[in-house]
C-alpha positions as CSV (number, residue, x, y, z in Angstrom):
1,X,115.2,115.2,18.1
2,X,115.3,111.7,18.7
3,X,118.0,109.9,17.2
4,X,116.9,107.2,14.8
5,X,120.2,105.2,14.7
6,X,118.4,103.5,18.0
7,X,116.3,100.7,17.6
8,X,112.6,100.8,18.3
9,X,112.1,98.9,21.5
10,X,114.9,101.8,22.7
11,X,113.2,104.7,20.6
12,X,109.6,104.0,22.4
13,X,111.2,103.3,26.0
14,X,113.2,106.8,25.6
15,X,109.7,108.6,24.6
16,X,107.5,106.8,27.1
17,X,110.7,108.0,29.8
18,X,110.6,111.5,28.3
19,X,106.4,112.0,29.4
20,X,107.5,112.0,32.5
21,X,107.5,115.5,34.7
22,X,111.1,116.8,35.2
23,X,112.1,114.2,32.8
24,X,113.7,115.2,28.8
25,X,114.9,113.6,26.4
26,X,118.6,113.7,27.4
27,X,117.5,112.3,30.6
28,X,115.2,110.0,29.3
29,X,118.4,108.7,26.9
30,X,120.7,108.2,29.9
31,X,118.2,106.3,31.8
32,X,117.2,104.3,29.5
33,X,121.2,103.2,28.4
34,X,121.5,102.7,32.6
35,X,118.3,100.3,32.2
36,X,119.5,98.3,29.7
37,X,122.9,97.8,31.6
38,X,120.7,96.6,34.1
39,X,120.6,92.3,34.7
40,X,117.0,91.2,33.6
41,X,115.9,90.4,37.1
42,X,116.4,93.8,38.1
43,X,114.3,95.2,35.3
44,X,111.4,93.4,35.6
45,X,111.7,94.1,39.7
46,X,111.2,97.6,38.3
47,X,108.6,96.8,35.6
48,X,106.7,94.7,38.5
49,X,106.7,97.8,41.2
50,X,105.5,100.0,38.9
51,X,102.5,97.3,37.9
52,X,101.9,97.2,41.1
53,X,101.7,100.7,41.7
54,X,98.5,100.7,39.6
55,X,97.1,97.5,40.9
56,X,97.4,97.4,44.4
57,X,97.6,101.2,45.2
58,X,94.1,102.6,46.6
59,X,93.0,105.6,48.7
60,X,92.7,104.8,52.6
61,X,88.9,104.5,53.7
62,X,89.6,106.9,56.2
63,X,91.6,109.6,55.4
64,X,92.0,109.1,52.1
65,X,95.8,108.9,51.3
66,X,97.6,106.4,49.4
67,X,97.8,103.2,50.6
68,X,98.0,99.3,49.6
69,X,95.2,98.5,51.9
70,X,92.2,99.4,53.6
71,X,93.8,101.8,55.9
72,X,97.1,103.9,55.4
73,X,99.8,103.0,57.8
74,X,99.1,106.5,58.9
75,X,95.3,105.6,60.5
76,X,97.0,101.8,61.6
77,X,99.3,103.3,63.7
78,X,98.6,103.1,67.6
79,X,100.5,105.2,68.4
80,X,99.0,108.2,66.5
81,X,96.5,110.6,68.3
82,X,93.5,110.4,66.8
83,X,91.9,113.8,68.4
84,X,94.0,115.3,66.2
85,X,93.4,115.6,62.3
86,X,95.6,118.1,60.1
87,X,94.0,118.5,56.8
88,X,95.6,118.8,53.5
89,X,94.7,119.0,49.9
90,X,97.0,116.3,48.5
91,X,98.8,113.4,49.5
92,X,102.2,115.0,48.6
93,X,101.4,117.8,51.6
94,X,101.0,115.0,54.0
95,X,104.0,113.6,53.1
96,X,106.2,117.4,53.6
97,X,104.5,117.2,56.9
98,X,105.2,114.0,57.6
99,X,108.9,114.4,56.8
100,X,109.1,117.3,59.4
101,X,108.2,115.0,62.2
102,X,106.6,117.9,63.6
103,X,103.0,116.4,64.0
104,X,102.3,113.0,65.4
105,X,98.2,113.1,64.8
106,X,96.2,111.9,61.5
107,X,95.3,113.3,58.3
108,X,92.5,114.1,56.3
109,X,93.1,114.5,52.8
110,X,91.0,117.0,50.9
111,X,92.0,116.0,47.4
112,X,91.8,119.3,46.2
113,X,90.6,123.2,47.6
114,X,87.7,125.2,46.8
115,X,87.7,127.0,43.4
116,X,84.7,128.6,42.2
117,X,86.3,129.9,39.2
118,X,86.8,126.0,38.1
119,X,83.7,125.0,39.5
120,X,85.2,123.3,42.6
121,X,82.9,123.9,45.2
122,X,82.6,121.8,48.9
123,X,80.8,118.8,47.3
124,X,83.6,118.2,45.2
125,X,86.5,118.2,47.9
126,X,86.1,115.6,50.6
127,X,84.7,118.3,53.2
128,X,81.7,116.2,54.1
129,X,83.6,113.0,54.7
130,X,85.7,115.5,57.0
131,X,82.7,116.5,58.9
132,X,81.3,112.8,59.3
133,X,85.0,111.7,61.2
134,X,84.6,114.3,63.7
135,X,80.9,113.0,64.7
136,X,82.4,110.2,67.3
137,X,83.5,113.1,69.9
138,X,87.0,111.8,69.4
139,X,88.7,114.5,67.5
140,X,89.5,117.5,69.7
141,X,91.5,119.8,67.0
142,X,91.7,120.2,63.3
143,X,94.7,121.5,62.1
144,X,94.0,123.4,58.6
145,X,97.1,123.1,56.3
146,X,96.1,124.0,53.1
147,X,98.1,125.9,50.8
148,X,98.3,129.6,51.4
149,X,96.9,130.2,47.9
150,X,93.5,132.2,47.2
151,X,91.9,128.8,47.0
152,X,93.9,127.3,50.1
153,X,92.9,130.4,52.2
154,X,89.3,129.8,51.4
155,X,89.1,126.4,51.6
156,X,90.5,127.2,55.2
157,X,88.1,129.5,55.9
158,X,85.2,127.7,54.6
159,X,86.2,124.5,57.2
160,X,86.8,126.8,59.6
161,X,83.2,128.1,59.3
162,X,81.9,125.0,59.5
163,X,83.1,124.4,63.1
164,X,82.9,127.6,64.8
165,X,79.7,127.0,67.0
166,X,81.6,123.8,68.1
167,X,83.5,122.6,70.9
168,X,86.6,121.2,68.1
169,X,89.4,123.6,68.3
170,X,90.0,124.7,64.8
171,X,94.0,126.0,64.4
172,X,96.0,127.0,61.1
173,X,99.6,126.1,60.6
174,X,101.2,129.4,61.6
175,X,103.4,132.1,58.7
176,X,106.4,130.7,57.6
177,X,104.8,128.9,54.7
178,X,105.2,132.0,51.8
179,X,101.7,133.4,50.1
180,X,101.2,131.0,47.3
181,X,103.5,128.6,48.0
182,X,103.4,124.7,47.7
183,X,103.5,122.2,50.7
184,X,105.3,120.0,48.7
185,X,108.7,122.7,48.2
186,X,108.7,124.0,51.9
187,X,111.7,123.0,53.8
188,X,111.1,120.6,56.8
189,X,112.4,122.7,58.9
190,X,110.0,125.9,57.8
191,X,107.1,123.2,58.3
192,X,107.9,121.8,61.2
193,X,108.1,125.7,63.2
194,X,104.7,126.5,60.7
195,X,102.9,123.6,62.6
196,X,104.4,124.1,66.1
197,X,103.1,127.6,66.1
198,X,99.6,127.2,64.7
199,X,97.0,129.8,65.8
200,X,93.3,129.1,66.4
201,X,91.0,130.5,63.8
């Protein structure tokens, strides 16, 4: 229960704190006692990044992760070999990947997977937009990392279906990754062997 001896500008920050995932309201407490420790300019460099966050942040035109401009620093990079796209269902599962260091190509975010039972189906996952960046010739291989859930395995296969009379070479990051489990919670290391050893599908 939260304690009412507080005043209410400290009450409300410690419930808007305690909405947060991971976050109760022992936690929420302590942080907010460590913010108001903090000098003024330092809290309103956090209140301003977090404004920011909302106003600035938008989804890259081309792959469609987070990013403060037009294109991610992900599809500016140079250096990046664009014949290869891995595909993922969230931002977060680039990120895992990402942190490997095990793939040096670019992404396509799906921003979900196929799930007929909640009436997700292809039009409303960003398969199409998938389909239109491989229409240049450029792209050589699409790596398919969805989650190995019952929806990640068919979103998968449903891609994968979609490319088989082609000359792309469709791949799947290999075991490693346990049945129904989370990008996001995989170790690097386990991620970075997954996508070494991918297997054509």
């Amino acid at each position: 229960m939260l304690m009412n001896h507080y005043p209410l500008s400290i009450q409300n920050l410690i419930k808007n704190l305690a909405t947060l995932p991971g976050i109760g309201e022992k936690t929420a407490e302590r942080l907010t006692m460590h913010i108001l420790r903090q000098p003024a300019h330092e809290i309103k460099r956090l209140a301003d990044s977090m404004t920011a966050l909302k106003t600035k942040l938008r989804l890259c035109t081309r792959c469609f992760s987070l990013s403060d401009s037009d294109l991610c620093r992900i599809c500016g990079d140079p250096s990046r070999d664009g014949s290869l796209i891995c595909v993922v269902e969230q931002p977060g599962d680039m990120a895992s990947i990402e942190k490997s260091g095990a793939f040096r190509g670019l992404y396509h975010i799906l921003g979900g997977a196929l799930s007929p039972m909640d009436g997700i189906g292809p039009d409303d996952i960003r398969v199409k937009e998938l389909v239109g960046r491989t229409r240049h010739g450029k792209v050589r291989e699409i790596v398919l990392a969805t989650s190995t859930s019952v929806e990640g395995e068919s979103t998968a296969s449903y891609i994968s279906g979609l490319f088989s009379n082609g000359s792309i070479r469709i791949t799947r990051i290999a075991s490693g990754v346990p049945m129904g489990g989370d990008l996001k919670y995989v170790d690097q290391v386990t991620l970075k062997k997954a996508m070494e050893a991918r297997h054509a599908i």
